[in-house]
C-alpha positions as CSV (number, residue, x, y, z in Angstrom):
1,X,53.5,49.4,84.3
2,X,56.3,51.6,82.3
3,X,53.5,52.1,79.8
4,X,50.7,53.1,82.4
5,X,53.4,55.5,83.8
6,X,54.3,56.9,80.0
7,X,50.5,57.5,79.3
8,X,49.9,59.4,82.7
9,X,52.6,61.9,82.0
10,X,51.8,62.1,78.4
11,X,47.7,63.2,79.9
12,X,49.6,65.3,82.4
13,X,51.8,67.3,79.4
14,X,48.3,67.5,77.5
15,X,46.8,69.3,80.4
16,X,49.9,71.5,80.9
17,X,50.1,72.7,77.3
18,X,47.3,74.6,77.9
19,X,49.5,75.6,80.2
20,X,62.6,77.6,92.3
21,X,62.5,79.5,95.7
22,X,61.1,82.9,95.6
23,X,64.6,84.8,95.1
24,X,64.8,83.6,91.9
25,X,61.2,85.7,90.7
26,X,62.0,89.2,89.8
27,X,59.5,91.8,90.6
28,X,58.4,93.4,87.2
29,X,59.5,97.1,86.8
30,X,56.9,99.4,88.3
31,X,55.1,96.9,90.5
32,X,55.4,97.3,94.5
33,X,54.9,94.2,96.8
34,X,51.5,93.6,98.4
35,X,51.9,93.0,102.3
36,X,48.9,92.8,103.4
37,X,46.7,90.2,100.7
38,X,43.9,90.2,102.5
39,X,41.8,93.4,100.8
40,X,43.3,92.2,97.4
41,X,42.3,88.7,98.0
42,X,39.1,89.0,99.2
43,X,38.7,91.5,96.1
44,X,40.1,88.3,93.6
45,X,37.8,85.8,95.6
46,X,34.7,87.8,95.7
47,X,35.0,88.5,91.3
48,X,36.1,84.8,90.5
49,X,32.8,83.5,92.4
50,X,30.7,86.0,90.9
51,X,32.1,84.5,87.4
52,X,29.6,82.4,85.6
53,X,31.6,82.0,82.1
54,X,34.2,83.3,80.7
55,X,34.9,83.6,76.6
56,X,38.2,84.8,75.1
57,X,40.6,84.7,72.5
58,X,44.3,83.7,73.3
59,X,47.9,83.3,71.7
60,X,50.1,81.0,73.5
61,X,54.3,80.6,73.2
62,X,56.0,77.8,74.3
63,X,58.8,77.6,75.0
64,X,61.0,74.6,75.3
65,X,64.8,74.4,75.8
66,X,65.3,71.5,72.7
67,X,63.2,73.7,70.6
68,X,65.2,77.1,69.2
69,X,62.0,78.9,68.0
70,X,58.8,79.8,70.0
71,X,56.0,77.6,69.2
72,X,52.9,80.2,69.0
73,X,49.2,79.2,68.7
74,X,46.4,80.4,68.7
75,X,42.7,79.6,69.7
76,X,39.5,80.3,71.7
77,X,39.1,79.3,75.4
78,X,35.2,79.2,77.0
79,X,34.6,78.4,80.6
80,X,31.3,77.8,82.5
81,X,31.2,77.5,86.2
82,X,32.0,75.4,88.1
83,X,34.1,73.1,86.1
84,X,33.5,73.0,82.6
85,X,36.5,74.8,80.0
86,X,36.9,74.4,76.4
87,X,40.4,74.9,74.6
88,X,40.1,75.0,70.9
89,X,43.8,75.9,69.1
90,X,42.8,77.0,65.1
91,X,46.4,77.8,64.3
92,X,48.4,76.9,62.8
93,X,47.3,73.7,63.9
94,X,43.7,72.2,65.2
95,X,43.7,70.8,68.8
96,X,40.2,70.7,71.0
97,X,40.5,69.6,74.8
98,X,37.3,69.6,76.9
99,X,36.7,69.3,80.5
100,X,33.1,68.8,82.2
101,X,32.3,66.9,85.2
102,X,35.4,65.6,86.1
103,X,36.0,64.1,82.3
104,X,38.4,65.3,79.7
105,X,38.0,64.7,76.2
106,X,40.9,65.8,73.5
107,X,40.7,65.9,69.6
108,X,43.5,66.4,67.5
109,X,41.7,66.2,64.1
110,X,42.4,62.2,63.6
111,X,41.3,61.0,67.0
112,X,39.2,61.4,69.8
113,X,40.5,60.1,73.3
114,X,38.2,60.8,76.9
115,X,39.4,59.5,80.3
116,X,38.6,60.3,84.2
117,X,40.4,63.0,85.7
118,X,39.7,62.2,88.9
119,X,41.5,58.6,88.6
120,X,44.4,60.2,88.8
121,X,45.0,62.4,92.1
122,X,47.7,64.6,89.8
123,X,45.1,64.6,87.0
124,X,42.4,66.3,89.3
125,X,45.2,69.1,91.1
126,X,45.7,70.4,87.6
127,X,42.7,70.2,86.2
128,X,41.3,72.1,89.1
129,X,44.7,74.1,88.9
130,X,44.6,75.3,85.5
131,X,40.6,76.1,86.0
132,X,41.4,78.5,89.1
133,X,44.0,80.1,87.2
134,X,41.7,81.2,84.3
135,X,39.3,82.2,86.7
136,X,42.1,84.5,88.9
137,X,40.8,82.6,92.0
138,X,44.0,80.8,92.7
139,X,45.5,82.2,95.9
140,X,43.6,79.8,98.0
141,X,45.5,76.7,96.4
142,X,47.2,75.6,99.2
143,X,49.8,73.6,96.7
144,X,51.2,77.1,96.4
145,X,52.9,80.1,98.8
146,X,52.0,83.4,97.2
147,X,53.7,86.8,96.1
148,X,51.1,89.9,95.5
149,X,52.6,93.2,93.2
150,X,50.4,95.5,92.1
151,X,50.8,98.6,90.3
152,X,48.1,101.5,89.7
153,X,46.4,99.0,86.6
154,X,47.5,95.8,87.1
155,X,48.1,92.6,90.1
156,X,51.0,90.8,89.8
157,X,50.7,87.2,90.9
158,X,53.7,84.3,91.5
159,X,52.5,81.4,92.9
160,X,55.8,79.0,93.9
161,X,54.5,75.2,94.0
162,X,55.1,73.6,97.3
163,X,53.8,70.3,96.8
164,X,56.8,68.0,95.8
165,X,54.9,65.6,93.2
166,X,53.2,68.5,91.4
167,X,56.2,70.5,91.4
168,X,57.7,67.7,89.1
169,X,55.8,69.4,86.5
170,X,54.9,72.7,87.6
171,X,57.7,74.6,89.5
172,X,55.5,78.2,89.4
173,X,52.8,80.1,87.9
174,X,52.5,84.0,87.1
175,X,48.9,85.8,86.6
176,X,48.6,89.2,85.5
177,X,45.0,90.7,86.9
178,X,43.4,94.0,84.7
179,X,41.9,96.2,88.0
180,X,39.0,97.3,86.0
181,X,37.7,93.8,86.3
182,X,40.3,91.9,87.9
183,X,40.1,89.0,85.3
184,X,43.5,87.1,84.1
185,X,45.1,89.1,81.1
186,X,48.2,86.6,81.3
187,X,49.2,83.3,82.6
188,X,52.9,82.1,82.6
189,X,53.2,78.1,83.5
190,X,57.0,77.7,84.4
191,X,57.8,73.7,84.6
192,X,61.7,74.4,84.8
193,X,64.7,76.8,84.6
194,X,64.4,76.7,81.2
195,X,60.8,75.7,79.8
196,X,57.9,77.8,80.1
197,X,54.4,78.3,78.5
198,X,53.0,81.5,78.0
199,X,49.1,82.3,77.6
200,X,47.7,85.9,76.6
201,X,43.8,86.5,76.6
202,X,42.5,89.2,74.4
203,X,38.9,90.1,73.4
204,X,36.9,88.6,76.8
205,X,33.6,88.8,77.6
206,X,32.3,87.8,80.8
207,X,28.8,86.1,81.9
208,X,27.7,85.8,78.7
209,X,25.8,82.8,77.6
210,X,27.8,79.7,75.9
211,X,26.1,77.3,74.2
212,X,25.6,73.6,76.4
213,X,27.0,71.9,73.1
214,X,30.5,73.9,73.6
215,X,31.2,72.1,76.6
216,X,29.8,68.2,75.2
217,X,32.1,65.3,75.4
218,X,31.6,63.5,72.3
């Protein structure tokens, strides 16, 4: 049982990699609170379902109190709605996780491992999770209570988990939306006081074609 337990959390980490009461989130410099979501939401909504796939470049930090230095990497992230993503890290190491149909496959260069997210119910809230929050579409997670800032450019996005056995991992997110196209330009996954991971996306197209192969589970 103490095994089963050690493997579910180690699956759990794997998926956050990728990736506190609301006094304690500042509200960045130049941002004014949103009081009324509704037109901004429905704006969020209406792009994320309009989204067919998403292709991007990213450079993530971690950061973890044990650890002195930032751990940066690097790779390319390809989604294809509804639930298929891709996460391939090429530096400075080589890491591939897929997810497609409910089934995650990961690859770290010596070993191939695939299991069911959906036989785990915390498996399937982050999976789904971490798949709204590249798509921008996450205000309607009800495993969340919301704050909206916006300035002229940008939406400003903290998300403060509310569910007790996710927040054991997750404590918050923060999204940064570009108003041009109201795509995510940065994710922050906050697991403690102290630990955070830190995901910029650079050089994204949208609705452009992926290859099927992209998203195969070998």
């Amino acid at each position: 049982m103490k095994l089963l337990i050690n493997l579910t959390r180690l699956r759990i980490f794997a998926l956050l990699t990728f990736i506190s009461p609301f006094q304690a989130v500042s509200q960045p410099e130049g941002y004014k609170l949103v009081t009324d979501t509704a037109v901004i939401g429905k704006k969020i909504s209406g792009i994320a379902n309009s989204t067919e796939t998403i292709n991007a470049q990213f450079i993530q930090e971690k950061n973890i109190s044990v650890i002195e230095e930032k751990i940066i990497s690097k790779g390319i992230i390809l989604y294809q709605s509804p639930d298929k993503l891709r996460l391939e890290y090429t530096e400075p190491f080589t890491y591939l996780m897929v997810m497609n149909s409910g089934r995650m496959m990961t690859d770290n260069g010596n070993k191939k491992s695939e299991f069911d997210l959906k036989s785990n119910k915390m498996f399937g809230e982050i999976n789904s999770l971490i798949i709204s929050s590249v798509k921008g579409d996450i205000l309607k997670n009800r495993n969340f209570k919301s704050r909206v800032y916006e300035n002229p450019d940008n939406i400003f996005i903290t998300l403060i988990t509310s569910d007790a056995e996710l927040a054991k991992y997750i404590q918050s997110i923060e999204l940064f939306l570009n108003k041009k196209d109201y795509s995510v330009t940065e994710l922050k996954i906050i697991e403690n006081a102290e630990d955070f991971t830190l995901i910029r996306f650079t050089h994204k197209t949208i609705n452009e074609e992926i290859p099927p192969e992209s998203f195969r589970l070998y």
